[in-house]
C-alpha positions as CSV (number, residue, x, y, z in Angstrom):
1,X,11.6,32.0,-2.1
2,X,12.7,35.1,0.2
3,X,15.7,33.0,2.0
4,X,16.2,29.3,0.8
5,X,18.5,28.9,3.6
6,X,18.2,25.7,6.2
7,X,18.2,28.9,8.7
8,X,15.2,30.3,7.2
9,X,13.7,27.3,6.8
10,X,14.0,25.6,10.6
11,X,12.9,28.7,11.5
12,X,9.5,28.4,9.4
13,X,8.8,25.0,11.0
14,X,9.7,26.2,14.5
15,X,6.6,28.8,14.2
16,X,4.8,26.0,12.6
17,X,1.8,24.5,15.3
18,X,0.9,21.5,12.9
19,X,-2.6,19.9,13.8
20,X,-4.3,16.5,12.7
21,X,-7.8,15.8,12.0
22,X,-7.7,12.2,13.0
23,X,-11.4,12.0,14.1
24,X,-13.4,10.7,11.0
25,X,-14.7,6.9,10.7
26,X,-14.3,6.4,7.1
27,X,-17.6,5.0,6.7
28,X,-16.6,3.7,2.7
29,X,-14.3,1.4,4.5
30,X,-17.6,-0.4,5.8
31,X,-16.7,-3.1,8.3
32,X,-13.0,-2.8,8.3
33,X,-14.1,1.3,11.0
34,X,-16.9,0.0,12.8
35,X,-14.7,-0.7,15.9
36,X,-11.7,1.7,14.8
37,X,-11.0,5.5,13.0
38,X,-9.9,5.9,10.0
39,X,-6.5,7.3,10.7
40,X,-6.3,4.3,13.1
41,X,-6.5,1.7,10.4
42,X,-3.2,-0.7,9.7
43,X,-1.0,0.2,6.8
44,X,1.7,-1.6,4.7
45,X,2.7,-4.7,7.3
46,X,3.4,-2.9,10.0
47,X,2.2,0.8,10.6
48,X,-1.1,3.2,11.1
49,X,-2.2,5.7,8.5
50,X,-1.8,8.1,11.4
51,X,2.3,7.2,11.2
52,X,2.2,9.0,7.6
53,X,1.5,12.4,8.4
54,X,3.1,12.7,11.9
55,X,6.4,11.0,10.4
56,X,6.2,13.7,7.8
57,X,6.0,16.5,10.6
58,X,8.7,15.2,12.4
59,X,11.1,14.9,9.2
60,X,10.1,17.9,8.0
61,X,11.2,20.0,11.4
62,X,7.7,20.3,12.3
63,X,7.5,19.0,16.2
64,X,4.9,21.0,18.0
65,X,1.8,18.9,16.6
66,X,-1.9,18.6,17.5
67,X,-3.7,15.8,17.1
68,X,-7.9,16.1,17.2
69,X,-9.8,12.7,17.5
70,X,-13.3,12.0,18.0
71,X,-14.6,8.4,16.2
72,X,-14.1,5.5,18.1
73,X,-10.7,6.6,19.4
74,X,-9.3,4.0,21.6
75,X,-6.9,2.5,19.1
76,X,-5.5,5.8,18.2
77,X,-5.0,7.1,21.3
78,X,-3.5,4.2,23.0
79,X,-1.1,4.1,19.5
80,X,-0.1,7.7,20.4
81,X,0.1,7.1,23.4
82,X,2.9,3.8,23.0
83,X,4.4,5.5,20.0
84,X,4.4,9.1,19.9
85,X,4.5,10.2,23.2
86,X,8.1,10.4,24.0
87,X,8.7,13.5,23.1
88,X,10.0,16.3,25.7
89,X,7.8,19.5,26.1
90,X,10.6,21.9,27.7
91,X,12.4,21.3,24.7
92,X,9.5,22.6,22.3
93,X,8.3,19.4,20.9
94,X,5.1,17.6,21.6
95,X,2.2,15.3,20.4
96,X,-0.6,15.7,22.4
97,X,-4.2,14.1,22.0
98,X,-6.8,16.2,21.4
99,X,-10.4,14.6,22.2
100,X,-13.6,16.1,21.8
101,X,-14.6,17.6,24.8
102,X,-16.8,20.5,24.2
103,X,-14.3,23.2,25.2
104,X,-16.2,26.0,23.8
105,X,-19.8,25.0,23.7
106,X,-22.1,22.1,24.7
107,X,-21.2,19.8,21.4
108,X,-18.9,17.5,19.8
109,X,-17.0,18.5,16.7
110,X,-19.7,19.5,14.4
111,X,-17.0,20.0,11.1
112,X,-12.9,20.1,10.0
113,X,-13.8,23.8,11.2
114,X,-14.9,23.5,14.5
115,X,-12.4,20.7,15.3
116,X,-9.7,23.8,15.1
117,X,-12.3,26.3,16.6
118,X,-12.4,24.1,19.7
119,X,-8.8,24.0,20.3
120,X,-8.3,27.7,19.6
121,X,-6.6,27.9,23.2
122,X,-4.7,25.1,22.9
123,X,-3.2,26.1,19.7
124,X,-2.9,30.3,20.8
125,X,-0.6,29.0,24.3
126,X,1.5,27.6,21.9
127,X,2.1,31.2,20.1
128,X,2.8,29.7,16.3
129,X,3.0,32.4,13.4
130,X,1.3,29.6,11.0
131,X,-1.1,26.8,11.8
132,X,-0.9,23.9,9.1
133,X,-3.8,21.6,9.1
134,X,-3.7,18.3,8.3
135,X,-5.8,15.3,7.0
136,X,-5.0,12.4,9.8
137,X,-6.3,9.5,7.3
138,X,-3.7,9.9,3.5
139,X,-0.7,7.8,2.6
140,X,2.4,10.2,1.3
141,X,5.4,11.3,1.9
142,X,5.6,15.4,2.1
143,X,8.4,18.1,3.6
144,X,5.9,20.2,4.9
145,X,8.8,22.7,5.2
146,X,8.4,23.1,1.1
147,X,4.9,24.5,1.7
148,X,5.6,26.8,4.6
149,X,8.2,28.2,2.2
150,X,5.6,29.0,-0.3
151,X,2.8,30.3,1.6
152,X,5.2,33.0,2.9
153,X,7.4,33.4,-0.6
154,X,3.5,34.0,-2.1
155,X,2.0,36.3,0.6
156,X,-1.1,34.2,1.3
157,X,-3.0,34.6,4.1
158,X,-3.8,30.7,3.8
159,X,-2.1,27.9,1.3
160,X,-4.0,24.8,0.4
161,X,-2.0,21.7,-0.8
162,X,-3.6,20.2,-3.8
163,X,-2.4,17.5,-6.7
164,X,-4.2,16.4,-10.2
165,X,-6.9,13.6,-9.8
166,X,-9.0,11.9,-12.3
167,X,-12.0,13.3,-12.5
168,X,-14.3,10.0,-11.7
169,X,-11.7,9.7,-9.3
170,X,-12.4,13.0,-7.7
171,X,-16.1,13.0,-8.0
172,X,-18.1,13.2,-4.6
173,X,-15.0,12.1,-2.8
174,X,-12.6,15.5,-2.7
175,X,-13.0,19.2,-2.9
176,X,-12.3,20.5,-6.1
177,X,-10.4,23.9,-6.8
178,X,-10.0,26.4,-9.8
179,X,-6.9,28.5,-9.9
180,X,-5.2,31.7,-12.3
181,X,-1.4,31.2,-13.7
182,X,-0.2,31.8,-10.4
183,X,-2.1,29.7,-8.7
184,X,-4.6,31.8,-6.9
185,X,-7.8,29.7,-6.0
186,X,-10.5,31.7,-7.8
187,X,-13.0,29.0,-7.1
188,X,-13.7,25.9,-4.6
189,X,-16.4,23.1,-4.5
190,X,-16.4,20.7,-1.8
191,X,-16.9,17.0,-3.4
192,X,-18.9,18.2,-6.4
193,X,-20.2,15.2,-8.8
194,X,-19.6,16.8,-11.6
195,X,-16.0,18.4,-11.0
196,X,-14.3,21.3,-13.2
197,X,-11.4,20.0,-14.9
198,X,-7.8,21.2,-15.7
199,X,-7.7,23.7,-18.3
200,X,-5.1,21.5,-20.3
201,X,-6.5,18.2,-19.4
202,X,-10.2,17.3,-19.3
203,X,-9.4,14.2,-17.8
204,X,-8.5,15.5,-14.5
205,X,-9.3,18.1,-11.8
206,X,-7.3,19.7,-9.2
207,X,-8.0,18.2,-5.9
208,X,-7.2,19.4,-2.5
209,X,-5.5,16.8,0.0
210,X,-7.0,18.3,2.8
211,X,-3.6,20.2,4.4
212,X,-4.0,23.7,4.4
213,X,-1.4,26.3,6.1
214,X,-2.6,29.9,7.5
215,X,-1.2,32.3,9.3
216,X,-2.3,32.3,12.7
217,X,-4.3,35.3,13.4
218,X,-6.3,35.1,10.3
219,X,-6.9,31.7,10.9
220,X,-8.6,32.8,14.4
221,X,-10.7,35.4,12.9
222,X,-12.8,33.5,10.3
223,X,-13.0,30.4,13.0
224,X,-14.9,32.8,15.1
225,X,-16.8,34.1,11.8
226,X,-17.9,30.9,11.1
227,X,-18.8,29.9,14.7
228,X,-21.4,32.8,14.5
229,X,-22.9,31.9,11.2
230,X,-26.1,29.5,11.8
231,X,-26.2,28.5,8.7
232,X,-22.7,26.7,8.2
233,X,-21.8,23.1,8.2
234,X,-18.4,24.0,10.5
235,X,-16.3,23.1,7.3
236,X,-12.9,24.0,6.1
237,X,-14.1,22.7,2.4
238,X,-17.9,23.9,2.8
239,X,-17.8,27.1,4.2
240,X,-14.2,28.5,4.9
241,X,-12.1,28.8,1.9
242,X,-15.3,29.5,-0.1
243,X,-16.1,32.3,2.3
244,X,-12.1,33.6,1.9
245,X,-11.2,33.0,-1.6
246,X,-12.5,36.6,-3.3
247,X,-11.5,38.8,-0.4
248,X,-7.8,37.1,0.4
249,X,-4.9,36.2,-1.1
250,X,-5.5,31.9,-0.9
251,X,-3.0,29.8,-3.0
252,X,-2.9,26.3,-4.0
253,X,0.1,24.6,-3.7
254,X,0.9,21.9,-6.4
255,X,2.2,18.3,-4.2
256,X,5.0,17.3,-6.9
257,X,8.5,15.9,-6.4
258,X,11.8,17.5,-7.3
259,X,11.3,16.2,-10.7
260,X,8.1,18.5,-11.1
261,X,6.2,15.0,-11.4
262,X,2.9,14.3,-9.3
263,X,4.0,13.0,-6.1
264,X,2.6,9.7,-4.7
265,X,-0.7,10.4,-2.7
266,X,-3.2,8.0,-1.7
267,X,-7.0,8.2,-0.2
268,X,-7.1,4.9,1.2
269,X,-10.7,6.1,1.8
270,X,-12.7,2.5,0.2
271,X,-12.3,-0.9,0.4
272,X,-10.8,-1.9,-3.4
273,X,-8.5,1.6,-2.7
274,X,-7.0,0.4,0.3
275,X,-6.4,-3.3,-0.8
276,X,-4.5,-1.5,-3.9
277,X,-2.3,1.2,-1.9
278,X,-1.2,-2.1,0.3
279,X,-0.9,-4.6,-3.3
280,X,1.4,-1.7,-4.8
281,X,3.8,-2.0,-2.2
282,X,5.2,-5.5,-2.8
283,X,6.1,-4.5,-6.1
284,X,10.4,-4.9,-7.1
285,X,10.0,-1.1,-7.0
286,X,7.1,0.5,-5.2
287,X,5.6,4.2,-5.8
288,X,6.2,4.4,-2.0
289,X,9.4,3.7,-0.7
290,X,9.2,2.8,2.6
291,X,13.0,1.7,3.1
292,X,14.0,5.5,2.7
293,X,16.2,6.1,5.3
294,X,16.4,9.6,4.7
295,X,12.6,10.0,5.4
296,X,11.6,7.1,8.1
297,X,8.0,6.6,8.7
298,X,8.3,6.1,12.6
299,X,5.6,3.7,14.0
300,X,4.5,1.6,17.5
301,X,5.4,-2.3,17.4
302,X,5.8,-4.5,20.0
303,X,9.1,-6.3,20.3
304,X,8.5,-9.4,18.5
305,X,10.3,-12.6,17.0
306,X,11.6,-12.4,13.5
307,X,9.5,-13.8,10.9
308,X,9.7,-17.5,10.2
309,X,9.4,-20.0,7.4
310,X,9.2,-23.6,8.3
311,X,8.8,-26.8,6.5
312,X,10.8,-27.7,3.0
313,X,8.6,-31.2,1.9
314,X,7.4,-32.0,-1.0
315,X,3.9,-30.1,-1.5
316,X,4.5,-28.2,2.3
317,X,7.1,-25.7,2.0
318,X,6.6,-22.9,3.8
319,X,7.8,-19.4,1.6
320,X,6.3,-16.1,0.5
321,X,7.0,-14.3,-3.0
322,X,7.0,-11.3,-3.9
323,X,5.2,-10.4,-0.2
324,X,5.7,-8.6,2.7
325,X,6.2,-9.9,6.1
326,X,6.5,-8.2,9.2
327,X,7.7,-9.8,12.3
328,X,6.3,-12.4,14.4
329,X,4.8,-13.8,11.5
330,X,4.8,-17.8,10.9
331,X,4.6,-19.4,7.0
332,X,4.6,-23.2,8.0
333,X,4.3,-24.8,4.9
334,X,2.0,-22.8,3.6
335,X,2.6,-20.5,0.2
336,X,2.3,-16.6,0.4
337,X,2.3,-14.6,-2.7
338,X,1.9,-11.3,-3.6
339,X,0.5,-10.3,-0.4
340,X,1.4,-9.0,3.0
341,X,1.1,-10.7,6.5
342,X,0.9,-7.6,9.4
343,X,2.6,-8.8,12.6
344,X,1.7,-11.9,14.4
345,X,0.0,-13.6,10.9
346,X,0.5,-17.6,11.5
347,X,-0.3,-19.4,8.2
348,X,-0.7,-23.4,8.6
349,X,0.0,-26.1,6.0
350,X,-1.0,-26.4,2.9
351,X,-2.7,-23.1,2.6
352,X,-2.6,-20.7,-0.5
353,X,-2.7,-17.2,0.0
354,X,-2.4,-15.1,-2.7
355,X,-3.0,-10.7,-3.4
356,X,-4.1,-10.6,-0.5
357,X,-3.7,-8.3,2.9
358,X,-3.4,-10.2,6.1
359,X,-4.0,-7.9,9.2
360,X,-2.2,-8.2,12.8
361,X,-3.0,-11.4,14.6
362,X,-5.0,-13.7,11.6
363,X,-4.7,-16.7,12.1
364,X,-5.2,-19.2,8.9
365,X,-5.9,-22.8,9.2
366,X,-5.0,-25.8,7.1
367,X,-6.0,-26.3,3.5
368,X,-7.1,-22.7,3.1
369,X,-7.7,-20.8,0.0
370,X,-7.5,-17.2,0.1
371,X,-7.5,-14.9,-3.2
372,X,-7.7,-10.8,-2.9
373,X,-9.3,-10.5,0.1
374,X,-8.5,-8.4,3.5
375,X,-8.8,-10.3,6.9
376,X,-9.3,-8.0,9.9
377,X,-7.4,-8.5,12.8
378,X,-7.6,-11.1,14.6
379,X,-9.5,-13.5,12.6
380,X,-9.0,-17.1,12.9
381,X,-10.0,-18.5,9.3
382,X,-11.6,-21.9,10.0
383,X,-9.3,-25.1,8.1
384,X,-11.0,-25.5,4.7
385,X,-12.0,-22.5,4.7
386,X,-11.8,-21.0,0.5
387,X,-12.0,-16.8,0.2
388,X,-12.0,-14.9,-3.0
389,X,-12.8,-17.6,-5.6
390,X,-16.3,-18.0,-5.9
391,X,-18.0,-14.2,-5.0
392,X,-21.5,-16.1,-4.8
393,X,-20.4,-18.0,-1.7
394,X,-18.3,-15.5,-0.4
395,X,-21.6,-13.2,-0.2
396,X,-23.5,-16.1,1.3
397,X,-21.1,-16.0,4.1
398,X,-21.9,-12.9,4.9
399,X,-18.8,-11.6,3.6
400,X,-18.3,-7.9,1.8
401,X,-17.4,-8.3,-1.7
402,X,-16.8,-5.2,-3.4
403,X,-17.4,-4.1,-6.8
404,X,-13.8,-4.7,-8.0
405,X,-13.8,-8.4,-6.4
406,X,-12.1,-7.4,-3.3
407,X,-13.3,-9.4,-0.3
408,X,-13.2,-8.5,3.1
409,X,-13.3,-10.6,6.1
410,X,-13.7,-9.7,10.2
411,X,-13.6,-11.2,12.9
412,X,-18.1,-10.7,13.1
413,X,-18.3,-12.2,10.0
414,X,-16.4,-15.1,11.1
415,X,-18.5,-15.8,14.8
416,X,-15.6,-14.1,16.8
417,X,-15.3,-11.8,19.3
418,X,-15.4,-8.0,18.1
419,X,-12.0,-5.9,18.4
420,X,-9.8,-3.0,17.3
């Protein structure tokens, strides 16, 4: 590195315009985006994926930030709005919302491309020296200021952030990179099925996490390249690093601790994968610690009541193990375990939930049996009502069951009212 110094370093972020791609549906999520995007969706009891990687701009100095939605963006906006839009322009910080709104032609965002290419004014009145571009809709924790540091220390004209995946893992779902021993992409495929693996591991591929820095300029000249091409998809992973890798100096940029271990990274990006990322976290000691003072993940919540457990009789004692529960939630008599209840869950007597991932608002009746399953917000779960242990009659229901046995439940499925 050129200048390790916390000088050099605020100064990095300071020329740093950091923009979100917070527009996509998440369509693998099925039910649980129909009425929401992606980066909207709730997130370990209390937050928004969106919270992840604006928390991680904000602790890592980063506070002039972008952020592009298109997908069914009323929730998102009006959580920006409530929770991330206190900050003070005339002292060079800023979130500001982004919508699609044909700026420089007569459609909507066509690509992860284009998104940027449509904002190129907003982003040049800003006058960064690097542009970082980031995936809206991943759980992690990052200093972003680690991989401004490197893209200058290396002299590339763009950095992609990338981490080892299993290859089944990787297939169709990320773009896959190959790179020299320094870490120079020499080759890029955008979700191949059959993806090239890691030299020393077969097992696994180097996938990109979707966050790229470049410097600004460059940036700007192969948005308008690609804008003039007819035959491009408008994509970052389709057409633009493949386009820049054998002409330009593009790096990856391996996502590890200070250990030189893989960091934690999730694509909460299907149903069984986002009912795991929420089950890992009431764990003794969780891959994601979310009590880090030292690197808050900053959220909106209404001020609510603490969370309350009521009754102590003999076969009606209200308690949760090994769970997490946010506040205004209510456990009368009813037995939580290894679950977690969002804000405003009420749980009634008698009622058994268990692995499973209880969204804002549920309400669950009396004599209830619920076994790894995800209930949407606002669903009232009817007394009686069993979940989870018997798949058969779960499907007749007209609930999703997925292929690992997660169940999912919304508020359509259950006669109510539709919501975000």
């Amino acid at each position: 590195m050129p200048n390790p110094s916390p000088r050099y370093i605020s100064n990095l972020t300071r020329d740093t315009y950091a923009l979100i791609l917070a527009g996509g549906r998440g369509s693998r999520l099925h039910e649980l985006t129909d009425w929401r995007a992606k980066p909207a969706l709730y997130f370990g009891g209390k937050f928004r994926i969106i919270d992840f990687p604006l928390s991680n701009c904000i602790n890592s100095g980063i506070k002039r930030i972008g952020v592009v939605t298109q997908y069914k963006s009323h929730s998102l906006i009006r959580h920006l709005v409530r929770g991330w839009g206190h900050f003070r322009k005339e002292l060079g910080e800023s979130v500001e919302i982004l919508p699609a709104s044909q700026r420089s032609s007569g459609n909507w965002y066509e690509g992860t491309a284009d998104a940027v290419f449509q904002n190129i004014d907003i982003i040049r009145d800003e006058i960064p020296k690097y542009v970082m571009i980031l995936s809206g809709d991943h759980i992690y924790s990052m200093d972003y200021a680690n991989i401004l540091a490197h893209h200058v220390e290396s002299g590339a004209k763009m950095t992609v952030s990338c981490m080892p995946v299993p290859i089944e893992e990787a297939a169709g779902a990320f773009g896959v990179m190959s790179v020299d021993e320094n870490y120079r992409i020499l080759g890029f495929e955008e979700k191949p099925e059959n993806p090239t693996p890691l030299p020393n591991d077969p097992t696994r591929c180097l996938a990109s996490m979707g966050n790229y820095v470049f410097d600004t300029e460059f940036l700007f000249e192969h948005l308008k390249q690609d804008a003039q091409n007819e035959g491009s998809e408008r994509d970052f992973g389709k057409d633009i690093i493949p386009s820049i890798i054998k002409d330009h100096p593009v790096f990856a940029y391996p996502f590890s601790n200070d250990d030189g271990e893989v960091s934690y990274w999730r694509d909460v990006g299907t149903l069984d994968s986002f009912w795991l990322a929420n089950m890992e976290l009431v764990s003794p000691k969780p891959p994601l610690n979310l009590y880090d003072k030292k690197w808050p993940i900053w959220t909106y919540q209404e001020q609510l009541p603490p969370a309350k457990f009521v009754w102590e009789e003999y076969n009606r004692c209200g308690a949760a193990i090994d769970s997490v529960v946010s506040g205004g939630c209510i456990i009368s008599g009813a037995t939580v375990r290894k679950s977690l209840c969002f804000s405003n869950v009420h749980v009634h007597s008698y009622s058994e939930i268990e692995e499973s991932v209880l969204l804002p608002d549920v309400e669950i009746k009396r004599n209830c049996k619920i076994k790894k399953a995800i209930i949407d917000r606002g669903c009232i779960v009817p007394e009686g009502t069993v979940i989870g242990h018997n798949h058969d009659e779960d499907r007749a229901r007209g609930f999703r069951v997925t292929n690992k046995g997660v169940v999912l439940v919304t508020r359509e499925m259950l006669g109510l009212k539709v919501g975000i």
